[in-house]
C-alpha positions as CSV (number, residue, x, y, z in Angstrom):
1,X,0.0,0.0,0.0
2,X,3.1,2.3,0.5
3,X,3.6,2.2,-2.8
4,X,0.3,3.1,-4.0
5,X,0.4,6.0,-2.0
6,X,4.0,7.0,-3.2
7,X,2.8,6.7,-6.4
8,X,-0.7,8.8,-6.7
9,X,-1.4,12.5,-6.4
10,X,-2.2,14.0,-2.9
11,X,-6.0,14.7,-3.8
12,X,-6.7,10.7,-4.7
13,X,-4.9,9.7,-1.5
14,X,-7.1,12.4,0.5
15,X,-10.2,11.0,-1.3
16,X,-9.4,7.9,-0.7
17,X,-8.7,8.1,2.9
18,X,-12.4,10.5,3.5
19,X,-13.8,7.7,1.9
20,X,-12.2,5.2,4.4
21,X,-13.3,7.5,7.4
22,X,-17.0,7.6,6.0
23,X,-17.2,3.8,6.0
24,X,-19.1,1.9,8.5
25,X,-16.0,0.5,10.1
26,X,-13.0,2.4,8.7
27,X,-10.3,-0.3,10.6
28,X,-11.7,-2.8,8.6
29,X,-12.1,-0.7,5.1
30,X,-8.2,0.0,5.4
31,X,-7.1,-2.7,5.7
32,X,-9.4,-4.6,3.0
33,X,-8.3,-2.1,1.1
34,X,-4.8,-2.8,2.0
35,X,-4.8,-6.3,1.5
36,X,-6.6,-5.5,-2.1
37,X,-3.5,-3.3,-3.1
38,X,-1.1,-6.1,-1.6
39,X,-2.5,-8.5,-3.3
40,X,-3.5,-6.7,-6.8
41,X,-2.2,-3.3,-7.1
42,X,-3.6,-2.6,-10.5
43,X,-6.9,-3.5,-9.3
44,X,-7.1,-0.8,-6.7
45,X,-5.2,1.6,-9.2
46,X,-8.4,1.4,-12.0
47,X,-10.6,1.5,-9.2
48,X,-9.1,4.4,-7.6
49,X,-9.2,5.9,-11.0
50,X,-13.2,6.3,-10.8
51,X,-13.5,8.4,-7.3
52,X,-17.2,6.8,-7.8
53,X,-16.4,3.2,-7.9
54,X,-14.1,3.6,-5.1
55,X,-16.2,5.6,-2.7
56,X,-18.7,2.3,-3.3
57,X,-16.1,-0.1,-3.0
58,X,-14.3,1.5,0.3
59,X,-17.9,1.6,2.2
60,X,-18.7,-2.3,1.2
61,X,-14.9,-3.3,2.6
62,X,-16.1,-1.2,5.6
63,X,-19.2,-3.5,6.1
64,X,-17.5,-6.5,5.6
65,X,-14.6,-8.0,6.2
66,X,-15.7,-11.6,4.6
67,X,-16.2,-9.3,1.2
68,X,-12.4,-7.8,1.7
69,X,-10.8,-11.3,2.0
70,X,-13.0,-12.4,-0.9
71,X,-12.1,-9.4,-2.8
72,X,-8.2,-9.9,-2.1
73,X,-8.7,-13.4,-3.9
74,X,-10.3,-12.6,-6.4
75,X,-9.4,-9.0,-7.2
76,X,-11.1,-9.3,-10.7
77,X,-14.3,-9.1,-8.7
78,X,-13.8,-5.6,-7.6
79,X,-14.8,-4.2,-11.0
80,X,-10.9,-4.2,-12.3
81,X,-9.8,-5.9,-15.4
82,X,-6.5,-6.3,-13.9
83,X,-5.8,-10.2,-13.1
């Protein structure tokens, strides 16, 4: 995830991260989303890319942890083309 954030302008990362605090559980949206970016990078970078898809996708990691670890094995399911 370091490296995602190394790597995108400071208005994504701020969006990104409101849209982590504005989740249901914002612990568990982090690191969902963490373990998305560990696991697929590209994934979270063409979602990222559409502030809209990624507001929707940060507050469903925040309600569920079972859809994060699904998510980080099959990262094709979070709307990305990226395998």
């Amino acid at each position: 995830m370091e490296s995602w954030l190394e790597h995108h302008d400071e208005d994504a990362v701020i969006r990104v991260m409101n849209d982590v605090l504005a989740s249901d559980d914002p612990d568990v949206a982090l690191s969902g989303l963490v373990r998305l970016a560990d696991e697929n990078p590209a994934v979270v970078d063409e979602v990222v890319g559409s502030p809209s898809l990624a507001r929707r996708l940060i507050r469903l990691l925040g309600g569920s942890a079972a859809l994060a670890q699904h998510l980080a094995a099959h990262p094709r399911s979070a709307g990305g083309r990226a395998s």
